[in-house]
PyMOL Python script that loads the backbone (N, CA, C, O; Angstrom):
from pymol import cmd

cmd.read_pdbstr("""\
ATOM      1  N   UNK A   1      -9.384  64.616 -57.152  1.00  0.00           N
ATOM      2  CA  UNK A   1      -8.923  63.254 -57.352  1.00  0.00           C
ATOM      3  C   UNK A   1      -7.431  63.205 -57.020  1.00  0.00           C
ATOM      4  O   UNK A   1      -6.745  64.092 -57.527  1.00  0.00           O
ATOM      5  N   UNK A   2      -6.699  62.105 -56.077  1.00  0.00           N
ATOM      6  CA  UNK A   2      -5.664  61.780 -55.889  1.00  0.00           C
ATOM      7  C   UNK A   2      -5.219  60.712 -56.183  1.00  0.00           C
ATOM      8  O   UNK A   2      -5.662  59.760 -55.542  1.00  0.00           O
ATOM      9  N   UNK A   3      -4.371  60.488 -57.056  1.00  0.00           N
ATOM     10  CA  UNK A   3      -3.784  59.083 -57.202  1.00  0.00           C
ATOM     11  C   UNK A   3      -3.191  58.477 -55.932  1.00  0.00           C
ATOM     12  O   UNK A   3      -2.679  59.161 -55.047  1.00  0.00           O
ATOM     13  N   UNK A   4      -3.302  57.058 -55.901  1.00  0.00           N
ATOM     14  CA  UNK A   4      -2.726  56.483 -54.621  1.00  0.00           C
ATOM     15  C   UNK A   4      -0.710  56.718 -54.881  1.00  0.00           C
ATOM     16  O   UNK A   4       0.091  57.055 -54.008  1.00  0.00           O
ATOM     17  N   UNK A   5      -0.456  56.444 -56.131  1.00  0.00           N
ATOM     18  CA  UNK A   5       1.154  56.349 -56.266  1.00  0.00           C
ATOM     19  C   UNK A   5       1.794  57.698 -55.349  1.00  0.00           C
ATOM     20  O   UNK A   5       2.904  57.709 -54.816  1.00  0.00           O
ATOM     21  N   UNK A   6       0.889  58.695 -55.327  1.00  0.00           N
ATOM     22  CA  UNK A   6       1.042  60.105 -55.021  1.00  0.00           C
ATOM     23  C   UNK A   6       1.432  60.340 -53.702  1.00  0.00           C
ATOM     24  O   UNK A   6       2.182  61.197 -53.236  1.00  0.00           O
ATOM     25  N   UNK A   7       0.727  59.333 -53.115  1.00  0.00           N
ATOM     26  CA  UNK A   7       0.633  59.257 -51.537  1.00  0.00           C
ATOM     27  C   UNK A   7       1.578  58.676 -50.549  1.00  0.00           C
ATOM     28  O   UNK A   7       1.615  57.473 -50.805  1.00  0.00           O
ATOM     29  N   UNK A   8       2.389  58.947 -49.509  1.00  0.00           N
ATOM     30  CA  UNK A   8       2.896  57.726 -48.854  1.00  0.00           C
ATOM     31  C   UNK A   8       1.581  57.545 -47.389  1.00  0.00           C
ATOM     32  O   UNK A   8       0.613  58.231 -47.061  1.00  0.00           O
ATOM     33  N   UNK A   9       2.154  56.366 -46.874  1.00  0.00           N
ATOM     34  CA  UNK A   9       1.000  55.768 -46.452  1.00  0.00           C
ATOM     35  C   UNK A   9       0.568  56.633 -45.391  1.00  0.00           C
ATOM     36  O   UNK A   9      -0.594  56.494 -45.010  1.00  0.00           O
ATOM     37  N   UNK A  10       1.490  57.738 -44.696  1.00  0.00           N
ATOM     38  CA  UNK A  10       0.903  58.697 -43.286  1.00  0.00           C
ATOM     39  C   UNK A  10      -0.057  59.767 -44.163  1.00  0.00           C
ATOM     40  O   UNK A  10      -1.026  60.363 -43.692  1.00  0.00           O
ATOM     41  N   UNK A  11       0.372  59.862 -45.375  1.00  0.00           N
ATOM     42  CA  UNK A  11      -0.409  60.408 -45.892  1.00  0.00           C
ATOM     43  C   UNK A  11      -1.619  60.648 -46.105  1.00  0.00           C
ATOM     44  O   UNK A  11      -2.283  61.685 -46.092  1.00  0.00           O
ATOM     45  N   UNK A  12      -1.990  58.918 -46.430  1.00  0.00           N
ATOM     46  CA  UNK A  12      -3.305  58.665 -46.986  1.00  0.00           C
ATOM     47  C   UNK A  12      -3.793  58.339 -45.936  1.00  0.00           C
ATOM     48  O   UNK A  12      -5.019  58.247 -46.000  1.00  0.00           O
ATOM     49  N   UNK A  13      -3.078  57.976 -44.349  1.00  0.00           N
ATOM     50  CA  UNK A  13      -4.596  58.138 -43.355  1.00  0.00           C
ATOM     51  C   UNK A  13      -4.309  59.421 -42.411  1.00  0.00           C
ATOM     52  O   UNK A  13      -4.759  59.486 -41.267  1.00  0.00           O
ATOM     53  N   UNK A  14      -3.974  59.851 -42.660  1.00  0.00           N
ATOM     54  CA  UNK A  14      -4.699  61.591 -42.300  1.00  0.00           C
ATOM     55  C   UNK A  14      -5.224  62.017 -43.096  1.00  0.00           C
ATOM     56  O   UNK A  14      -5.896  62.892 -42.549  1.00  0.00           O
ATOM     57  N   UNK A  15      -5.519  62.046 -44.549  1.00  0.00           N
ATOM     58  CA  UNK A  15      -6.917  62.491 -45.225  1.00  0.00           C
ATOM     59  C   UNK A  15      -7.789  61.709 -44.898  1.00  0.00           C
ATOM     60  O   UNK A  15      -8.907  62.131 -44.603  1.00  0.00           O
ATOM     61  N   UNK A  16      -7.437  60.174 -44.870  1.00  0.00           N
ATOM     62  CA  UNK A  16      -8.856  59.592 -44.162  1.00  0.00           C
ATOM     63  C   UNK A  16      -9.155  59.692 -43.551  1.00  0.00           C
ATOM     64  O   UNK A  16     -10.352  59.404 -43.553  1.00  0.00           O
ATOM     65  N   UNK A  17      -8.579  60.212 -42.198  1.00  0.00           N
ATOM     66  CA  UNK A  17      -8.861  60.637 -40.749  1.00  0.00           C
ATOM     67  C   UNK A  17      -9.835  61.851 -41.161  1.00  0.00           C
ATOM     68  O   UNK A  17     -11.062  61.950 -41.123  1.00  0.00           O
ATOM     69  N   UNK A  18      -8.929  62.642 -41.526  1.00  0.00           N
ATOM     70  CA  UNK A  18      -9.466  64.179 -42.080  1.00  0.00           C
ATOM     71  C   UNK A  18     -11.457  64.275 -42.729  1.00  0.00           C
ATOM     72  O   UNK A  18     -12.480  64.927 -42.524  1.00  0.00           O
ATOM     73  N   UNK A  19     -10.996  63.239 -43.485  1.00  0.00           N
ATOM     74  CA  UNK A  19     -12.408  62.839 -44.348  1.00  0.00           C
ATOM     75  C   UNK A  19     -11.983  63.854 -45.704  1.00  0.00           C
ATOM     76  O   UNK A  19     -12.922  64.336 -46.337  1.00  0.00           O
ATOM     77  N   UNK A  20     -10.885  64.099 -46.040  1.00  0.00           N
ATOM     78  CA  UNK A  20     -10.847  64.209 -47.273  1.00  0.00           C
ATOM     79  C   UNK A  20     -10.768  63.216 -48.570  1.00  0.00           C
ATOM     80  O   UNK A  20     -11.155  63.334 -49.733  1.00  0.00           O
ATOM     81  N   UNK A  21     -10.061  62.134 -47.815  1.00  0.00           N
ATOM     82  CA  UNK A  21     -10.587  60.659 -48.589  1.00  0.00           C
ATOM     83  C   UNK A  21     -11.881  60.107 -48.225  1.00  0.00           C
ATOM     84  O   UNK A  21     -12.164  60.079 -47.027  1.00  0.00           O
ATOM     85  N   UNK A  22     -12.710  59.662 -49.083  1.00  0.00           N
ATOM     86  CA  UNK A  22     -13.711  58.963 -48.627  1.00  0.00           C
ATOM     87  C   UNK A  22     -13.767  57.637 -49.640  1.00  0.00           C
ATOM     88  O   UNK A  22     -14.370  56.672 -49.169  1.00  0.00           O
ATOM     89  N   UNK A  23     -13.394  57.532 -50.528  1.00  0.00           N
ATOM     90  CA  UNK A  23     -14.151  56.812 -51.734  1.00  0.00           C
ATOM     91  C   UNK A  23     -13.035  56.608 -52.945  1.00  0.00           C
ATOM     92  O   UNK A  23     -12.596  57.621 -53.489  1.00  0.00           O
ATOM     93  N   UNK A  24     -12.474  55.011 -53.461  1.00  0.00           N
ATOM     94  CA  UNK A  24     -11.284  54.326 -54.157  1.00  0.00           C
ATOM     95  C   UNK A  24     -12.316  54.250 -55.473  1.00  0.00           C
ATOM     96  O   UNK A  24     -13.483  53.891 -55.631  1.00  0.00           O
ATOM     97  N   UNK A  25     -11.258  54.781 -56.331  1.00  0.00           N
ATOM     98  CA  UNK A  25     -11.859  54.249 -57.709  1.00  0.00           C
ATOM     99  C   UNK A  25     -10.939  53.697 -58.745  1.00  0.00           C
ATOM    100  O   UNK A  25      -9.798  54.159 -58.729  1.00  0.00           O
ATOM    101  N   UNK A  26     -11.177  52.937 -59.501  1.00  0.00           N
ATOM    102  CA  UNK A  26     -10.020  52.727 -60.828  1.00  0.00           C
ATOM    103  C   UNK A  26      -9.863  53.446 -61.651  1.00  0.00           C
ATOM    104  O   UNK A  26     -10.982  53.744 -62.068  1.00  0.00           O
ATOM    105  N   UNK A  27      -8.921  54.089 -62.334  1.00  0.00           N
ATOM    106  CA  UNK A  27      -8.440  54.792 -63.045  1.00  0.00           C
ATOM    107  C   UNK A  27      -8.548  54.089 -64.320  1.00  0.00           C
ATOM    108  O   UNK A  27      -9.164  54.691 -65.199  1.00  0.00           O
ATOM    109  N   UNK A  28      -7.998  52.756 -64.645  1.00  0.00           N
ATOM    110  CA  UNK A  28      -8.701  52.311 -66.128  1.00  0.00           C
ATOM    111  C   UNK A  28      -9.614  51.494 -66.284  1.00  0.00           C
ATOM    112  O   UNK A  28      -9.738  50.772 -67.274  1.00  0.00           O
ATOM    113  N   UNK A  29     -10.468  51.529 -65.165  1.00  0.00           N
ATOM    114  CA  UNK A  29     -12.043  50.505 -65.502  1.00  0.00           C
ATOM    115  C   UNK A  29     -12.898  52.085 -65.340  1.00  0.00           C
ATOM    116  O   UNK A  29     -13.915  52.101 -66.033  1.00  0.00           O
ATOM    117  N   UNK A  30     -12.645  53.419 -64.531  1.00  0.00           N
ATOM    118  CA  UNK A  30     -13.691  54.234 -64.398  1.00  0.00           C
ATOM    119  C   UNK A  30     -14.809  53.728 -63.109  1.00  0.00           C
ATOM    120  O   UNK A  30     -15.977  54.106 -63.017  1.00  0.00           O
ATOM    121  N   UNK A  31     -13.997  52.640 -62.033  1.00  0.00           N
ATOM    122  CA  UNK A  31     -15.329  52.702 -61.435  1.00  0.00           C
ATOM    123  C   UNK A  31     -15.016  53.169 -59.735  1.00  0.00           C
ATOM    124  O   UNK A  31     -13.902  53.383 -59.256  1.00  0.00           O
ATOM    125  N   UNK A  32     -15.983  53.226 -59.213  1.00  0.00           N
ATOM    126  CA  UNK A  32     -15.334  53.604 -58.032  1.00  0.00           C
ATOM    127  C   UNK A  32     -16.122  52.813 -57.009  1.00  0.00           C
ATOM    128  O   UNK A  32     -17.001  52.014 -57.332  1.00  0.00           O
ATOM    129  N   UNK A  33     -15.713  53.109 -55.570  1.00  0.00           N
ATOM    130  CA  UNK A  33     -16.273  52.614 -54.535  1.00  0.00           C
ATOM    131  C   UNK A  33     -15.910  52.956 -52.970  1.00  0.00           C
ATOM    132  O   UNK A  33     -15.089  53.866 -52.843  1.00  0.00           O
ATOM    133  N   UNK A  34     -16.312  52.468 -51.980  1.00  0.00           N
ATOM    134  CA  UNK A  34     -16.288  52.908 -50.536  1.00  0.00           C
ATOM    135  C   UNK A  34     -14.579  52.221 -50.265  1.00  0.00           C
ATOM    136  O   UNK A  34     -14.005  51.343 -50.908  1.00  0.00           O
ATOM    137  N   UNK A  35     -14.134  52.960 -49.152  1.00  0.00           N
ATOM    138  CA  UNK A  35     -12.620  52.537 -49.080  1.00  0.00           C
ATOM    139  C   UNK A  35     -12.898  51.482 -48.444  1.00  0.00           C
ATOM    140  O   UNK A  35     -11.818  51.039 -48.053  1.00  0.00           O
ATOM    141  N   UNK A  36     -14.069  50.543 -47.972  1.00  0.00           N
ATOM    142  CA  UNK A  36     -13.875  48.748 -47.317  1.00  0.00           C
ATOM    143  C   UNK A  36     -14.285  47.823 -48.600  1.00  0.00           C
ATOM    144  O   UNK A  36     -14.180  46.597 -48.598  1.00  0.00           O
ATOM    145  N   UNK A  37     -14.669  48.441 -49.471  1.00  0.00           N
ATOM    146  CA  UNK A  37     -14.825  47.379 -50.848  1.00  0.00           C
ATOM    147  C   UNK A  37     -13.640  46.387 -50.910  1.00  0.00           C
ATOM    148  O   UNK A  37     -12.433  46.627 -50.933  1.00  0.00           O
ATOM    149  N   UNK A  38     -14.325  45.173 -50.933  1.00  0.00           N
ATOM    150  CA  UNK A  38     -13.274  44.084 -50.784  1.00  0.00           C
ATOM    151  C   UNK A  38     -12.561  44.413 -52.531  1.00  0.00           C
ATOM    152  O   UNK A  38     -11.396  44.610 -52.876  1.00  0.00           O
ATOM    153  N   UNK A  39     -13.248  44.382 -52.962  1.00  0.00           N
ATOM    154  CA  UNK A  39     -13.004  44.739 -54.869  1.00  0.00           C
ATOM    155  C   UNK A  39     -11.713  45.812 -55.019  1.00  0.00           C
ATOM    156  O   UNK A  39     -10.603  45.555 -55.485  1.00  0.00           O
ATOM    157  N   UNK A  40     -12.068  46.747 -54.626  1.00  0.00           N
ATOM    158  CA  UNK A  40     -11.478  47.841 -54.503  1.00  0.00           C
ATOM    159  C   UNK A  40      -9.905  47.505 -53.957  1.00  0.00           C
ATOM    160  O   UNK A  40      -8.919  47.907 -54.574  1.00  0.00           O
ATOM    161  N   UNK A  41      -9.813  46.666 -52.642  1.00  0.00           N
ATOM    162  CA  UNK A  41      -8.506  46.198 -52.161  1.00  0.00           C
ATOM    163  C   UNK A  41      -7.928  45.760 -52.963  1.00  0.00           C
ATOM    164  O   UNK A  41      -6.741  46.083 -52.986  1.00  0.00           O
ATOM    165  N   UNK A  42      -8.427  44.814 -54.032  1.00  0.00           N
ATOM    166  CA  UNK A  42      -7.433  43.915 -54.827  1.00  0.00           C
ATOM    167  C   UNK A  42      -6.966  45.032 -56.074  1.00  0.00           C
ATOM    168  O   UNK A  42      -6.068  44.786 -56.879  1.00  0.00           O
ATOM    169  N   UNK A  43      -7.438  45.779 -56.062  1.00  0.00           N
ATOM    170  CA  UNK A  43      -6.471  46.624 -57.363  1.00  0.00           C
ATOM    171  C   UNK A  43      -5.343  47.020 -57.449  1.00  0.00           C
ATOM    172  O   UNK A  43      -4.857  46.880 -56.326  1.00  0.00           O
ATOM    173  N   UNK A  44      -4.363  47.585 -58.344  1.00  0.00           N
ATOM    174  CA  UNK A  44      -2.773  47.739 -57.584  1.00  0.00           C
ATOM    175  C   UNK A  44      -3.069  48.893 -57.406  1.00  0.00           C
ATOM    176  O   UNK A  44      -4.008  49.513 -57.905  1.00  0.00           O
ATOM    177  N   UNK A  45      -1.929  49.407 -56.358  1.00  0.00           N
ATOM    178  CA  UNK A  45      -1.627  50.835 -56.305  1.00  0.00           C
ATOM    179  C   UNK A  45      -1.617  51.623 -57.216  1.00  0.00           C
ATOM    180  O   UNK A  45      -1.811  52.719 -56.690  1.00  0.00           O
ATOM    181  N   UNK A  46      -1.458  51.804 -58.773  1.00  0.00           N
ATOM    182  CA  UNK A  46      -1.032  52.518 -59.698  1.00  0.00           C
ATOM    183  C   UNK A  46      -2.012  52.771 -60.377  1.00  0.00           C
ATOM    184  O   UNK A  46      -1.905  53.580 -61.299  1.00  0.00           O
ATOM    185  N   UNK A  47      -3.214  52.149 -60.102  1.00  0.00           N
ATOM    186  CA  UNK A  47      -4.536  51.788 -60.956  1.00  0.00           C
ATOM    187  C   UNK A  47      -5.575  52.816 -60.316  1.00  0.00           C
ATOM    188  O   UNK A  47      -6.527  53.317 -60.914  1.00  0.00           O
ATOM    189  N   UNK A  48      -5.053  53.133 -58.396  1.00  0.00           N
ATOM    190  CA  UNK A  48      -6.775  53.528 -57.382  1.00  0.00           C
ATOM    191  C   UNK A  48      -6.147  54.785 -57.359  1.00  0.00           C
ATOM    192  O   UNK A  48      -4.976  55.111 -57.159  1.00  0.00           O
ATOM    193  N   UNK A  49      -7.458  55.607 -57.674  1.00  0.00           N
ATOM    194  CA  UNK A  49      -7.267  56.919 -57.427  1.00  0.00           C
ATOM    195  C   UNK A  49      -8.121  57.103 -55.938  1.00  0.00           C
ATOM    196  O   UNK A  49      -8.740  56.142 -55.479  1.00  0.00           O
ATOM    197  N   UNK A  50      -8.098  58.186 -55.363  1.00  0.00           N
ATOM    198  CA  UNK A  50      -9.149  58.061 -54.370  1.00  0.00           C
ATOM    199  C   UNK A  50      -9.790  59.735 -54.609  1.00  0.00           C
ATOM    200  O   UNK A  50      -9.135  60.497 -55.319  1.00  0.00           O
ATOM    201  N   UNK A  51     -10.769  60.096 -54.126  1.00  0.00           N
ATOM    202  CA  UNK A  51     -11.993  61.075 -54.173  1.00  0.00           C
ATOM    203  C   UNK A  51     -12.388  61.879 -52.703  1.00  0.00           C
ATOM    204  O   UNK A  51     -11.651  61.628 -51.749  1.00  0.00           O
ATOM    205  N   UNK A  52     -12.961  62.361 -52.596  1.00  0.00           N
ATOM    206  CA  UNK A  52     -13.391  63.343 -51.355  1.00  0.00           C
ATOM    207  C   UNK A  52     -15.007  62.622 -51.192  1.00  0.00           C
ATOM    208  O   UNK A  52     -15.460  62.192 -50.131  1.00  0.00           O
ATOM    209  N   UNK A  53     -15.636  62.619 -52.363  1.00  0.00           N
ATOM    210  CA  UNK A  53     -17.035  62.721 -52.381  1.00  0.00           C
ATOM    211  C   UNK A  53     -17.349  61.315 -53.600  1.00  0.00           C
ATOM    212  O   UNK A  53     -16.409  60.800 -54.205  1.00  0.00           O
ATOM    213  N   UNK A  54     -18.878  60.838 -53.801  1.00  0.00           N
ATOM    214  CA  UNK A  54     -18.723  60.331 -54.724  1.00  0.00           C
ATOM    215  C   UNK A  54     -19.443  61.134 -56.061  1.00  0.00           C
ATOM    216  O   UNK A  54     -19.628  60.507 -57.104  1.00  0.00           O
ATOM    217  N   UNK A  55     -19.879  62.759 -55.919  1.00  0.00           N
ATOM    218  CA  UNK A  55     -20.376  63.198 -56.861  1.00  0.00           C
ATOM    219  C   UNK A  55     -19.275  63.796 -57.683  1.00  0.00           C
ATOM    220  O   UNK A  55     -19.453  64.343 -58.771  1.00  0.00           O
ATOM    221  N   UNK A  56     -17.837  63.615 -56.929  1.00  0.00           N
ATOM    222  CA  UNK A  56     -16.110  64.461 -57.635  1.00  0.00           C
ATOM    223  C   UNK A  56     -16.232  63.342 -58.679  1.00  0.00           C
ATOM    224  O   UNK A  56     -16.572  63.634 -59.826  1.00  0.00           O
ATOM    225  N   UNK A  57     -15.960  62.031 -58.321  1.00  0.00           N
ATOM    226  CA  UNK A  57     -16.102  60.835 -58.735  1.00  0.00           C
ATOM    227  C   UNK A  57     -16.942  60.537 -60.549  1.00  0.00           C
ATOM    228  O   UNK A  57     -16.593  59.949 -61.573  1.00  0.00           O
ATOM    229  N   UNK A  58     -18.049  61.260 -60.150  1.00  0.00           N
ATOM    230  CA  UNK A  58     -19.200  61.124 -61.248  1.00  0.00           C
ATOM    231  C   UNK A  58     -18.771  61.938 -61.944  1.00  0.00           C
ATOM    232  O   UNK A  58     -18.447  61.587 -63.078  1.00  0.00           O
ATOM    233  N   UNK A  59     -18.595  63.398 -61.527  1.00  0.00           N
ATOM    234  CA  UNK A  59     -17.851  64.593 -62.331  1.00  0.00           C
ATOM    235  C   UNK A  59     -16.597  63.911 -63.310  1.00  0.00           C
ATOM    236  O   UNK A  59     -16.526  64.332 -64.465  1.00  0.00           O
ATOM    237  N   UNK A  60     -15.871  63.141 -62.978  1.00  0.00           N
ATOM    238  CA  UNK A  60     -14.265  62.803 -63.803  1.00  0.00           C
ATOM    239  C   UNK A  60     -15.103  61.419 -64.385  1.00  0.00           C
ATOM    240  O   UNK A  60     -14.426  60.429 -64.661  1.00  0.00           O
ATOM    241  N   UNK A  61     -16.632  61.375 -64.569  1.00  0.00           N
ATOM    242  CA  UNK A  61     -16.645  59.832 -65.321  1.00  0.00           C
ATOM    243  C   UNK A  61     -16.794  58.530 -64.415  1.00  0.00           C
ATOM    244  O   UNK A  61     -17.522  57.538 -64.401  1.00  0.00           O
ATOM    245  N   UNK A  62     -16.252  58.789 -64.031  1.00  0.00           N
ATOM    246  CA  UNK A  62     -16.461  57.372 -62.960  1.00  0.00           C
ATOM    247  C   UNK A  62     -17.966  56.621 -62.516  1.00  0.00           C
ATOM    248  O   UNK A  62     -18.951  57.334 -62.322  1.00  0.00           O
ATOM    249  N   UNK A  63     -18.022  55.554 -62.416  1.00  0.00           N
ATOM    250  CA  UNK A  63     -19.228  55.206 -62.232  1.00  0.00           C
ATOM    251  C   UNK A  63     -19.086  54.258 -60.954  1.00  0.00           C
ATOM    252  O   UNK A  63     -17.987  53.791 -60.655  1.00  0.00           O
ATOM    253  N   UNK A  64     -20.192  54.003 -60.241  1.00  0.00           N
ATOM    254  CA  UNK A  64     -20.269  53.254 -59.178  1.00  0.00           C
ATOM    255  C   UNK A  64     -20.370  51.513 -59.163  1.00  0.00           C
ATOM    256  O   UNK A  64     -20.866  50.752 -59.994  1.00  0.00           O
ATOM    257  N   UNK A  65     -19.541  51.180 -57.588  1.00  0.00           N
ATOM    258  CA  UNK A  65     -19.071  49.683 -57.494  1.00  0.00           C
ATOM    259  C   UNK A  65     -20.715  48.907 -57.962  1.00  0.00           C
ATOM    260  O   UNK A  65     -21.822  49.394 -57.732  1.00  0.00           O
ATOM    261  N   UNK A  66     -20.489  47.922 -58.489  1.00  0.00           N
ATOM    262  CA  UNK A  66     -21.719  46.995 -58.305  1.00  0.00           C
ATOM    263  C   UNK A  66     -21.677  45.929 -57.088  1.00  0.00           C
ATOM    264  O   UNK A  66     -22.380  44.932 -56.928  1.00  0.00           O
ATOM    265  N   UNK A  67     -20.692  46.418 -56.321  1.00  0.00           N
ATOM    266  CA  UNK A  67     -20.555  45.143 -54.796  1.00  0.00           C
ATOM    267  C   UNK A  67     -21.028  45.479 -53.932  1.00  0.00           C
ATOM    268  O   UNK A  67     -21.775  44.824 -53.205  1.00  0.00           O
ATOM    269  N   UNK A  68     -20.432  47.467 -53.721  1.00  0.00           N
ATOM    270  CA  UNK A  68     -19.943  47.757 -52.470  1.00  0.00           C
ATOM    271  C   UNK A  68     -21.450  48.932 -52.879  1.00  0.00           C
ATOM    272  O   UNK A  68     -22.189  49.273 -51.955  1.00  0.00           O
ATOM    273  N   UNK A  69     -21.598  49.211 -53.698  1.00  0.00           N
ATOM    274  CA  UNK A  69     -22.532  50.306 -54.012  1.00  0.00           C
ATOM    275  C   UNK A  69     -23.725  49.841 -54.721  1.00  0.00           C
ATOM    276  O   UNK A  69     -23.999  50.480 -55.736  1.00  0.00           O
ATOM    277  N   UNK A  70     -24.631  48.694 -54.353  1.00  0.00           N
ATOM    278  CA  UNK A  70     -25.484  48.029 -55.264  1.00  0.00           C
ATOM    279  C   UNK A  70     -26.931  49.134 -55.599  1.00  0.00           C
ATOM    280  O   UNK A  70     -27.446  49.237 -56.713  1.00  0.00           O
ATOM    281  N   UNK A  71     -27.266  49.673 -54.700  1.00  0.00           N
ATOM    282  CA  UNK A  71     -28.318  50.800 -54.881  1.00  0.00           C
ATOM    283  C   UNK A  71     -28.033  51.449 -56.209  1.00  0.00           C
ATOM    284  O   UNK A  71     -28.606  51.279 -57.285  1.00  0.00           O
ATOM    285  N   UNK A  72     -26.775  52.423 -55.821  1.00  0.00           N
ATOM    286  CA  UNK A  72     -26.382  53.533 -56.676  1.00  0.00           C
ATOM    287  C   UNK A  72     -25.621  52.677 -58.382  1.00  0.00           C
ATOM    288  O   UNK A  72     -25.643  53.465 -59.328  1.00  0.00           O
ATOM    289  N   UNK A  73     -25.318  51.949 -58.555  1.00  0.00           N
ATOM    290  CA  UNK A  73     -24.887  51.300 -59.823  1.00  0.00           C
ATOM    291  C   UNK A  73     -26.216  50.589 -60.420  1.00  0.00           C
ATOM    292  O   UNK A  73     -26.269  50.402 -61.636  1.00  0.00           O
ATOM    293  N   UNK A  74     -27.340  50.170 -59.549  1.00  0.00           N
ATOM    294  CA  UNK A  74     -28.759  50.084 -60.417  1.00  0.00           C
ATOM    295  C   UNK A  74     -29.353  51.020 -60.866  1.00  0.00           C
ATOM    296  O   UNK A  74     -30.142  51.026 -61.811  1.00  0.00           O
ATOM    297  N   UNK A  75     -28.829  52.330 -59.863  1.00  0.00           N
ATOM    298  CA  UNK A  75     -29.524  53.764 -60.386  1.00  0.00           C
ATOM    299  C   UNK A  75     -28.303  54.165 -62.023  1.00  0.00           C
ATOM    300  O   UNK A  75     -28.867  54.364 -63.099  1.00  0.00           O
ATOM    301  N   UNK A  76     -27.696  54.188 -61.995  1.00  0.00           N
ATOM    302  CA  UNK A  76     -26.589  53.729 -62.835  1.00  0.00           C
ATOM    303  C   UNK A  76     -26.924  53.688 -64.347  1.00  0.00           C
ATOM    304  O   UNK A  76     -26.985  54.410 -65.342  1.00  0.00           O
ATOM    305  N   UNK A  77     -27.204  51.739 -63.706  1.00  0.00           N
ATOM    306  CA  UNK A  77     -27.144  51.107 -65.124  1.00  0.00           C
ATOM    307  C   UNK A  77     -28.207  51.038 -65.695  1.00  0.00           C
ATOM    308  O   UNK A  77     -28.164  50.683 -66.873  1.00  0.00           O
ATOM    309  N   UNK A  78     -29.865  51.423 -64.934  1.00  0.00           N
ATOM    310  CA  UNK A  78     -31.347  51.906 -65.405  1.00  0.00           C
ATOM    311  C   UNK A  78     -30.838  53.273 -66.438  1.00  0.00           C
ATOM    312  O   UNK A  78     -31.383  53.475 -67.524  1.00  0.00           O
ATOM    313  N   UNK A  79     -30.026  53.906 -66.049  1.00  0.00           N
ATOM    314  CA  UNK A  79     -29.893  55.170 -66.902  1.00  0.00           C
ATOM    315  C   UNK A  79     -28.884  55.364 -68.323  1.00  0.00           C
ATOM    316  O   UNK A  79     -28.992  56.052 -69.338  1.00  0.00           O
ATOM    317  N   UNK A  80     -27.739  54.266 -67.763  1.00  0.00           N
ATOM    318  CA  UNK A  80     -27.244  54.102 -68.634  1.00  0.00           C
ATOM    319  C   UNK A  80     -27.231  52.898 -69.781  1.00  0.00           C
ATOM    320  O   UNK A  80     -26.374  52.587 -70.609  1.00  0.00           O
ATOM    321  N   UNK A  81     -28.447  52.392 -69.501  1.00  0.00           N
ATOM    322  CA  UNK A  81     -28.377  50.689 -70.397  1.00  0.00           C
ATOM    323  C   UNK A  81     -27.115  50.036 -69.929  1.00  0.00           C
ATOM    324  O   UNK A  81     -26.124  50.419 -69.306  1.00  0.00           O
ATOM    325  N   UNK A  82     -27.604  48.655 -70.574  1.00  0.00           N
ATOM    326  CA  UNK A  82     -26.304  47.649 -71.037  1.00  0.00           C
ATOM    327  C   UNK A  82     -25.430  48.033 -71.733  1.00  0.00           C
ATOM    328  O   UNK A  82     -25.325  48.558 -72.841  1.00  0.00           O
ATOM    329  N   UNK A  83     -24.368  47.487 -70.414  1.00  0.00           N
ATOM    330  CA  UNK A  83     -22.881  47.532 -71.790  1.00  0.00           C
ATOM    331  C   UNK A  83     -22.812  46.666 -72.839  1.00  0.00           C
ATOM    332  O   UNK A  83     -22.698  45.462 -72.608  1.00  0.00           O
ATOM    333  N   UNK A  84     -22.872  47.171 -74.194  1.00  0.00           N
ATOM    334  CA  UNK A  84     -22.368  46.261 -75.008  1.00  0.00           C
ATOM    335  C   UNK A  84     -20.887  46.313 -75.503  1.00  0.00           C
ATOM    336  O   UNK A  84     -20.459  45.442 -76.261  1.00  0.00           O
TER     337      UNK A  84
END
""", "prot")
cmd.dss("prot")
cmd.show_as("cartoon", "prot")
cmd.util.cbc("prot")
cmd.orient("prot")
């Protein structure tokens, strides 16, 4: 996991180039998603961590977009119930 604050911007697209970035998540909602998630854009910098994989992702807690990832967050929320 890399925080975005961490990064300057040549940074973060040569891991994306690289494919060591693949996948933005929030740091205080826990959720994550694909780096074109419109969702994902609007978060601040200080908030998106970014990932390699999305099973690093699952490992630190994180759970999947319900926008950008609708498959995998039904597989999700069948397992994990409703939030109350």
């Amino acid at each position: 996991m890399t925080e975005h604050i961490a990064l300057n911007n040549s940074d973060l697209w040569q891991q994306i180039r690289k494919k060591e970035i693949n996948f933005a998540g929030n740091k205080k909602l826990k959720i994550f998603g694909t780096l074109h998630c419109k969702s994902g854009k609007r978060m601040k910098k200080e908030n998106r961590v970014f990932f390699k994989s999305g099973s690093e992702a699952m490992a630190k807690g994180y759970r999947s977009c319900g926008h950008c990832m609708r498959e995998e967050y039904k597989k999700w929320k069948e397992h994990n119930g409703p939030v109350q």
